[in-house]
N, C-alpha and C positions, 0 to 999 in steps of 0.2 A: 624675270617673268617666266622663262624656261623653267628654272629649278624651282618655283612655285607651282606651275602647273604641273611638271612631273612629277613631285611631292606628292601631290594631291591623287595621282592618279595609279600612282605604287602603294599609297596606304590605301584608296578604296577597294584596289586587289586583294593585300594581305587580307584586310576585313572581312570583305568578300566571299572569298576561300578559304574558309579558317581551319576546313581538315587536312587542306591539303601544304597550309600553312604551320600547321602545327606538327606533322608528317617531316616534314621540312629539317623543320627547328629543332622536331628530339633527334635526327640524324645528324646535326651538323655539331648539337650542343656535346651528345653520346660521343663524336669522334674526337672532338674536342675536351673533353674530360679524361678523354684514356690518354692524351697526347699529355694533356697538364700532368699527370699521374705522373706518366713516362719521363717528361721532363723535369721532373722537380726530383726525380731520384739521380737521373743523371747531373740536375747540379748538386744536390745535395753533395755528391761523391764530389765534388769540381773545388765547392766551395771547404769541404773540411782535408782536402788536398793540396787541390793549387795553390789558395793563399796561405798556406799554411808552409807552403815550399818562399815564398814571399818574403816572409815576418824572421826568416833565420839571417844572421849573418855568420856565415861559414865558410872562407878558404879552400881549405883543404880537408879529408878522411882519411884518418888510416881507417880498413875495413879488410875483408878477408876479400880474395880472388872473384870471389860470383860476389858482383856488384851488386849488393842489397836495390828492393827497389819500396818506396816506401805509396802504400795503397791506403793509408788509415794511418793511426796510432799505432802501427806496430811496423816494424822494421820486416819486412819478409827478406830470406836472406837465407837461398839454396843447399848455402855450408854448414856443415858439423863442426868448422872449426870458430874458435874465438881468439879476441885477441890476449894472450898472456898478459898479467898484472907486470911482470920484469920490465916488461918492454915500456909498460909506463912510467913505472920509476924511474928507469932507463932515463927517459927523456924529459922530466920534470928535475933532471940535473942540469939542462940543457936550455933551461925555458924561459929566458934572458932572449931567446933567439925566436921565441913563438908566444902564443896562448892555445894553451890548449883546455880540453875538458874529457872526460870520458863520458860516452854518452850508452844510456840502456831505456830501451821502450818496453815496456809490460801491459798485462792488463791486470785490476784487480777490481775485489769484489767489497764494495763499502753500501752500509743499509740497502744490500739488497741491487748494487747495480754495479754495472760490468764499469768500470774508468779506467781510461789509458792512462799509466804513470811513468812519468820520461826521470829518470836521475841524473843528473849533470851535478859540476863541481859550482856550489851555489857562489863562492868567492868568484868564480871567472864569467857565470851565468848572464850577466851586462854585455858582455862581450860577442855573445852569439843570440843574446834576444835584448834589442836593444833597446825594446819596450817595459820591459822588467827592471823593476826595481824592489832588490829584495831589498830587506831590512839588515840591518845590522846583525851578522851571525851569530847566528843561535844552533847550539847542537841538536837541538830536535824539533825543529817546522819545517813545514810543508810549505807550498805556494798553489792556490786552487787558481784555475782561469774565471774570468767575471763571468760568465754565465752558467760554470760549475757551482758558482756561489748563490745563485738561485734554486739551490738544487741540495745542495749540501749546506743547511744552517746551523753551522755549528762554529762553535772555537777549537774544536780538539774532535780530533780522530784516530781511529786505532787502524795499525797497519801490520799484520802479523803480530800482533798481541802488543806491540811498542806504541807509547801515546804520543801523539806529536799536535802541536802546535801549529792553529790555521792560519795564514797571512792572505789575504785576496790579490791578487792583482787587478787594479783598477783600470788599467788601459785593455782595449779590445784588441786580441790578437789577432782573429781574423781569419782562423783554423780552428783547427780541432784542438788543440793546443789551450781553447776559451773553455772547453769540456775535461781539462786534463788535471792532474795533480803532480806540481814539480816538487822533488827529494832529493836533498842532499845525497849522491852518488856513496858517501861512505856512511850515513845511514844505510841506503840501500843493501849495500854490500854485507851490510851486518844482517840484514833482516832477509835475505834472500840467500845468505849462505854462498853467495857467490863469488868464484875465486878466477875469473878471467871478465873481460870487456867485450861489451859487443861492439863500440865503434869507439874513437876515438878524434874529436874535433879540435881544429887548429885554426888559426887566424893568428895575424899580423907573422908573418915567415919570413923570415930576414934571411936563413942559409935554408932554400930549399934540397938544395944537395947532399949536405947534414944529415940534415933529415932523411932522406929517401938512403939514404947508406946506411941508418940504425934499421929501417925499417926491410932491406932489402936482408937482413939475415935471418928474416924469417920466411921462408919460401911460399908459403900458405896467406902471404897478407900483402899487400898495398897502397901505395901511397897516392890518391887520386886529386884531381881539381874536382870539388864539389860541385862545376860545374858540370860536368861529365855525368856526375848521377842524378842533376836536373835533368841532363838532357834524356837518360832514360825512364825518369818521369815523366818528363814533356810527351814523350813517344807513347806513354800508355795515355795520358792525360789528349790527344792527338785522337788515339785509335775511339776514346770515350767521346768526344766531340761527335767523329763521324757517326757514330751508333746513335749522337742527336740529330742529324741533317740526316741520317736513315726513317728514324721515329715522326721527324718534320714533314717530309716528304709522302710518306705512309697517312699522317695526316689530312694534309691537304687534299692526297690524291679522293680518300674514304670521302671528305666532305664537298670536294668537290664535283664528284660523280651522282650524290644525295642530291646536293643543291641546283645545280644543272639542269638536271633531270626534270627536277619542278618546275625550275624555270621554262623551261624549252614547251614542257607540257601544256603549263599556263599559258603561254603565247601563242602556240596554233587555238585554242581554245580563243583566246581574243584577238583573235584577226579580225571581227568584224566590228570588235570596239576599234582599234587600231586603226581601221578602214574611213569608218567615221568623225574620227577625233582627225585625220589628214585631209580628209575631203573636205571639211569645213573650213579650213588651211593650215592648221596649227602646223609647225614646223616638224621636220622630221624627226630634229633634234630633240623633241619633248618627249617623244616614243623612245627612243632610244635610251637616255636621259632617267627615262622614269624607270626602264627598267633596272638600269646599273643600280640606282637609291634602292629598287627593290630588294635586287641582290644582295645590296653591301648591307639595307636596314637588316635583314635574315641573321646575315651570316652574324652580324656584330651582339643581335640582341641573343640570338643565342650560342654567341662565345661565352657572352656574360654570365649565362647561367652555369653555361660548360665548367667558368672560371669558380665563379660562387660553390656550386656542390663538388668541386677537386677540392678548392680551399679547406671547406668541411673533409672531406675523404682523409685529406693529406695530417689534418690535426689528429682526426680520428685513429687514423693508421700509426704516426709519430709515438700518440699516447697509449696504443694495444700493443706494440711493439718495444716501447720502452718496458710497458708492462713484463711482456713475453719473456723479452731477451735480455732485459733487463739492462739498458745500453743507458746511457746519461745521452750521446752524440743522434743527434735529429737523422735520421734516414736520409727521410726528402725533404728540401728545401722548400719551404713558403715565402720565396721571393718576389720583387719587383721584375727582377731578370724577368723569369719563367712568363707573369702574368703580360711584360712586355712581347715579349716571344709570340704568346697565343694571340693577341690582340693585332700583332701583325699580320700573323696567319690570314686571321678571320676579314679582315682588310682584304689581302688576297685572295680569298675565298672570296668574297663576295661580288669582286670587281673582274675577280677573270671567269666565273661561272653565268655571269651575264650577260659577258660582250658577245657571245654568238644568239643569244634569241634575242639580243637589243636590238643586232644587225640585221635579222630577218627579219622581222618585228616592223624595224625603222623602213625598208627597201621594199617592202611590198607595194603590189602594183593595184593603184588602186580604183581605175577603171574594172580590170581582170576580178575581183575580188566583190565589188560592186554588182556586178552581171552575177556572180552566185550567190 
C-alpha cells in the first residue's frame, strides 16, 4: 500500500515538472555517458591485457636486465640489447631439461591495418598457449585469433612479400592475442632479417640451476619467474583500476550534485502537498518512500539513455578509429562489465541524492506549516 501510493505520487511530480525533470535527466544522463566513454577505454585496455596475461602458460623468461613490461601487443622493453641466437642454440642442446620457444611481438600492416604479430616455435606453441592447436607443420602458415578472422577473409596472406598460408584458431583466447597473427619464429627470422631474440620462454624446468649458469654469462640478460613480470603488470594494471574508481567517483559526485539539487528544490516547493498528503494521515513513510522512487526512477531512466548513446559513441569511435589508425584491436570495450558498472552507479545515485529531501520532506511539522 506504501509503495503504491508513493509510486503514484513520484510519477505525478516527474509529470508534473517536466522542465525541471528533463533539466535533471540531461545532467545525470551527460555525466553518465562521459563516465561510460571513460570506462569502456579503461576496460578496453584491462580486457586485451589482463586476460591476455591469463591465456599464457609460461615458467620462466630469459629477457634483458630492464624487465619488459607488456601494455598491448607489443613488448615495451627499455633496452637496446637483445637476446643473441648462440645463447639459444646454446640451450636447445639442453632441452631434454625444459621447453622452450623464442618469443618476438611486432606490429604489421595487412589490407590497410596496423596487427600485432607474436613469432613463437610453432612445434612447442601447445605448450605456452594451451588453447592452440596448430595443425600439423607446414613451412609457411600463419595462425590468425578468431576475431582477427572476422576481419581478415582470406586463405592466404602476404607478409613482406612471402605468401603464407591462413589456419584460424577456433577457441577464444580472450586477449589481444584473438586480434593477432601467430608465425612460425623462423619464418619470422627470415622475413624480418633478424639475427638476435627478444625474449625467450621456458616451461617444464627440471635443472633451473642449469639454466640460470648458461644464462648468467651473459651480463646484459636474465633468468626470471614469469611471475615476477606479472607482478609488474599487475602494478600497472592496479594503478589502471584506480584511474577507474578516480573516473567512478568524479561520476557520481557530477550526478549527484545535478540530481540533488532538483530534488531538494522540488521538495521545499512541495511542502504544502506534503503537509496535506500527512494531515489527512497518510504515513510518513509514503513521503519519504515516494521520494527515494523519485530519485532512483531519474537516475535509472536516464543512466539508460546515458548507456544507449555511449553504446552508439563507443561503436562509432571503434569504427573512426579503426579507420584512422588503422588498428584491427577495439579501443573501448562494449561490455556487460562497463554497462553493469554504470547501472550500479545510477542505483547509487538515485538512492543517496534522495535520502536528505525524503528526510525533510517526511519530518515536517505539520500544524507549523498548516498556519502558513
Amino acid at each position: 500500500m506504501i509503495l503504491s501510493v508513493s509510486f503514484k505520487l513520484a510519477k505525478s511530480n516527474i509529470l508534473y515538472r517536466k522542465e525541471r525533470t528533463i533539466l535533471t535527466m540531461f545532467s545525470i544522463a551527460f555525466s553518465i555517458f562521459i563516465s561510460f566513454i571513460l570506462l569502456s577505454l579503461v576496460q578496453g585496455f584491462l580486457n586485451t591485457v589482463e586476460k591476455s596475461m591469463k591465456n599464457k602458460n609460461i615458467e620462466m623468461v630469459i629477457t634483458t636486465k630492464d624487465i619488459p613490461v607488456e601494455i598491448g601487443p607489443i613488448i615495451i622493453n627499455p633496452s637496446i640489447n637483445s637476446i643473441p641466437m648462440e645463447l639459444y642454440n646454446t640451450l636447445m642442446l639442453y632441452q631434454n631439461n625444459y621447453t622452450l620457444t623464442p618469443a618476438f611481438k611486432s606490429i604489421i600492416n595487412i589490407d590497410n591495418k596496423l596487427i600485432p604479430l607474436i613469432a613463437l616455435d610453432f612445434e612447442k606453441i601447445k605448450y605456452f598457449y594451451p588453447s592452440i592447436e596448430p595443425p600439423l607443420f607446414q613451412k609457411d602458415i600463419v595462425l590468425i585469433g578468431k576475431k582477427l578472422s572476422s576481419i581478415i577473409k582470406t586463405n592466404t596472406i602476404t607478409i613482406q612479400g612471402k605468401n603464407f598460408s591462413v589456419y584460424t584458431i577456433n577457441k577464444d583466447l580472450n586477449g589481444y592475442e584473438d586480434y593477432s597473427i601467430f608465425i612460425d619464429f623462423r619464418n619470422y627470422l627470415q622475413i624480418s632479417k633478424r639475427t638476435s631474440i627478444d625474449q625467450i620462454w621456458i616451461n617444464n624446468v627440471i635443472n633451473k640451476d642449469e639454466l640460470s649458469k648458461m644464462v648468467s654469462n651473459y651480463n646484459y640478460l636474465t633468468l626470471i619467474e614469469y611471475s615476477k613480470v606479472n607482478y609488474i603488470q599487475q602494478t600497472v594494471i592496479a594503478s589502471i583500476k584506480i584511474l577507474q574508481v578516480i573516473m567512478i567517483i568524479a561520476s557520481i559526485s557530477i550526478a549527484l550534485i545535478a540530481s540533488t539539487n532538483t530534488i531538494l528544490i522540488t521538495t521545499f516547493e512541495r511542502i504544502p502537498e506534503f503537509t496535506i498528503v500527512l494531515a489527512i494521515g497518510a504515513p510518513r513513510a509514503v513521503v519519504f518512500v515516494s521520494l527515494l522512487l523519485e530519485g532512483l526512477v531519474l537516475s535509472v531512466i536516464s543512466s539508460i539513455v546515458g548507456i544507449i548513446i555511449g553504446i552508439i559513441t563507443i561503436t562509432l569511435i571503434n569504427n573512426s578509429l579503426s579507420t584512422a589508425l588503422n588498428i584491427s584491436i577495439p579501443l573501448l570495450a562494449n561490455t556487460f562489465t562497463v554497462v553493469k558498472q554504470i547501472l550500479l552507479i545510477s542505483t547509487f545515485i538515485g538512492i543517496i541524492s534522495s535520502i536528505l529531501p525524503a528526510y525533510i520532506a517526511s519530518n515536517i511539522n505539520i500544524q507549523e506549516n498548516i498556519r502558513m
